[in-house]
C-alpha positions as CSV (number, residue, x, y, z in Angstrom):
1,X,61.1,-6.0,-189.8
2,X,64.8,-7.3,-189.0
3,X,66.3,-10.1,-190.7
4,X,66.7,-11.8,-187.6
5,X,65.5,-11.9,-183.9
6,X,68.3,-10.5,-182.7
7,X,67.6,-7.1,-185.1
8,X,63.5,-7.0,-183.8
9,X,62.9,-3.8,-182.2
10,X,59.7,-2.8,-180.4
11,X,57.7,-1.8,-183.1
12,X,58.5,-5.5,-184.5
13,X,57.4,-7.1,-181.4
14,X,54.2,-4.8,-181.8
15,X,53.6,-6.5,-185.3
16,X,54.2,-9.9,-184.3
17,X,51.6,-9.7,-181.2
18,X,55.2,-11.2,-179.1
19,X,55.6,-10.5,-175.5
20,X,59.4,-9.1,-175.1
21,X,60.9,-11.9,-172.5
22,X,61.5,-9.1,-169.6
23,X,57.4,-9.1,-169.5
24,X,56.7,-11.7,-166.4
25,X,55.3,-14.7,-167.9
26,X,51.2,-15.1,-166.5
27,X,50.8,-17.4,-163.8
28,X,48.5,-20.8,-165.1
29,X,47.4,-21.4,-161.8
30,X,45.9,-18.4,-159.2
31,X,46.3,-20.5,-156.0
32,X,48.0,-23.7,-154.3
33,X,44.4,-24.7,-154.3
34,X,43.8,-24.5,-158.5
35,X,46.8,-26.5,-159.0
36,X,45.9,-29.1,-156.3
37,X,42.0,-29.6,-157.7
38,X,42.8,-28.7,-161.6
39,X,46.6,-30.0,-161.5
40,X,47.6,-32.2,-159.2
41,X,45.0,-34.6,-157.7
42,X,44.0,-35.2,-161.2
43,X,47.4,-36.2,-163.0
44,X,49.1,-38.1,-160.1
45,X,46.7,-40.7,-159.4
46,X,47.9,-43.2,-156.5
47,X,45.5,-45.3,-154.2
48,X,45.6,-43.8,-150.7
49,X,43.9,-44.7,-147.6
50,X,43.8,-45.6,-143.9
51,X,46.0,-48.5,-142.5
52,X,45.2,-51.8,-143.7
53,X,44.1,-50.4,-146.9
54,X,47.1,-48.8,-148.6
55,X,50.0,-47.7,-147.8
56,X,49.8,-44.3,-149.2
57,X,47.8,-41.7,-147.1
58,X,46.5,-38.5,-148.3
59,X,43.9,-36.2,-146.7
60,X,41.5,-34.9,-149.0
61,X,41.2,-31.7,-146.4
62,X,45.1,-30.9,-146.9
63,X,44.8,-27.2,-146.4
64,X,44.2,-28.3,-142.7
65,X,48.0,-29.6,-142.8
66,X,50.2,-26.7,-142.4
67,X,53.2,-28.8,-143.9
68,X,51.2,-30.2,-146.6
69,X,50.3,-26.5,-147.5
70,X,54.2,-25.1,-147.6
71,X,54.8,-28.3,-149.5
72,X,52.4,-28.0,-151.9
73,X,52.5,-24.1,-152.7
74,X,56.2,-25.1,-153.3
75,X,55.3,-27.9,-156.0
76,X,52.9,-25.0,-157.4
77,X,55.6,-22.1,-157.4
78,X,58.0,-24.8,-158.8
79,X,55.8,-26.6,-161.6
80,X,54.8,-22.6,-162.7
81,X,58.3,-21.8,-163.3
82,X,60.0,-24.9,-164.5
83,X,57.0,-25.0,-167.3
84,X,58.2,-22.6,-169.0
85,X,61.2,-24.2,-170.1
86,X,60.1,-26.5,-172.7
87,X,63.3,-29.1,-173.3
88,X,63.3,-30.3,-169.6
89,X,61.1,-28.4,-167.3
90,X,58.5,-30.9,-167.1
91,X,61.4,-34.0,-166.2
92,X,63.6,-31.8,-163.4
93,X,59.8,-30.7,-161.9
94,X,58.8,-34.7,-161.8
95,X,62.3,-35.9,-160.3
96,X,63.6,-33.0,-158.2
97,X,60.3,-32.0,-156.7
98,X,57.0,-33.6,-157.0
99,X,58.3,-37.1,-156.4
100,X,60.1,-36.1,-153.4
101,X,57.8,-34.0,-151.9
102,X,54.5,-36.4,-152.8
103,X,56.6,-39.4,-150.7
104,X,57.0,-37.5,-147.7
105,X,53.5,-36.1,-147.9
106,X,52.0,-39.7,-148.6
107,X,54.2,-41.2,-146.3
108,X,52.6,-43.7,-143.4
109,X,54.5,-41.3,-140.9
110,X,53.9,-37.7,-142.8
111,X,51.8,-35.3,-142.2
112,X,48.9,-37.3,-143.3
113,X,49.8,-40.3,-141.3
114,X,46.2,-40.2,-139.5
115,X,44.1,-39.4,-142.5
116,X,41.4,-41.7,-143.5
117,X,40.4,-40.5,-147.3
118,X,40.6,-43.3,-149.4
119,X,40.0,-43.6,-152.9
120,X,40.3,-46.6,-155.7
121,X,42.9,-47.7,-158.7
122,X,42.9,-44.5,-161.3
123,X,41.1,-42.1,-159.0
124,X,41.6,-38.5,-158.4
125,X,43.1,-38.1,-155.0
126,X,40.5,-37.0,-152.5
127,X,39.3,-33.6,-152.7
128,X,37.5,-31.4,-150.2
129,X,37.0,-27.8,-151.0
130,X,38.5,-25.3,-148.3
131,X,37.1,-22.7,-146.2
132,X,36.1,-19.5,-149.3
133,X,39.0,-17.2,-148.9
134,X,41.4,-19.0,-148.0
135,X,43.4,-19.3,-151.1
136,X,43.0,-16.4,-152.7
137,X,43.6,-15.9,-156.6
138,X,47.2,-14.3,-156.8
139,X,46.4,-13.3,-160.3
140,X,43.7,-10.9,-159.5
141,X,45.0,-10.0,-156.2
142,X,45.9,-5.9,-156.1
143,X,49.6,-5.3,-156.8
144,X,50.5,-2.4,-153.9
């Protein structure tokens, strides 16, 4: 083996079980829908519901919301790719995109302005599961 990374060749890589970096990095989530039930509803907890109650709303059908889809497959694509830098992924993804993007979408006059879903302090967000199919896994989708 070399005596430093820059000397590794393949057959080093081979030995060390290492991905070369021009191999594309596995997606953690399959679909917009994963990372809203497994990611997002459960980590950014805030108490929505109908006027009068709170002045978040959030509808636990979101995949009904075409803007509230676009929105959230872009917080998806985003969070999967800012990950994978370790120093300050995680910070930019919170500032630049999911704060942004959850105020509009939780807004009193957003996309969810009508919604009724309510939930209490520490909560998931509410959750419905959507139609089978309609988010399919892109990691076991077949590359053409």
């Amino acid at each position: 083996m070399g005596d430093s990374y820059d000397e590794l060749d393949a057959a080093d890589f081979d030995a060390l079980d290492v991905v070369p970096s021009s191999a594309p990095p596995s997606l953690v989530f399959g679909s917009v829908d994963e990372f809203v039930r497994e990611k997002l509803i459960q980590q950014y907890r805030r108490v929505v519901g109908p006027p009068g109650r709170a002045h978040r709303r959030w509808a636990a059908e979101w995949w009904r919301y075409p803007e509230a889809v676009s929105r959230l497959e872009a917080l998806w694509r985003s969070w999967e790719h800012l990950r994978l830098d370790g120093a300050t992924g995680s910070s930019i993804w919170w500032r630049d995109h999911l704060d942004p993007h959850m105020a509009v979408l939780m807004d009193v006059d957003g996309p969810f302005a009508e919604a009724k879903d309510q939930n209490d302090p520490g909560e998931p967000l509410p959750y419905a599961h959507p139609p089978t199919g309609m988010f399919p896994d892109v990691r076991t989708a077949d590359v053409v």
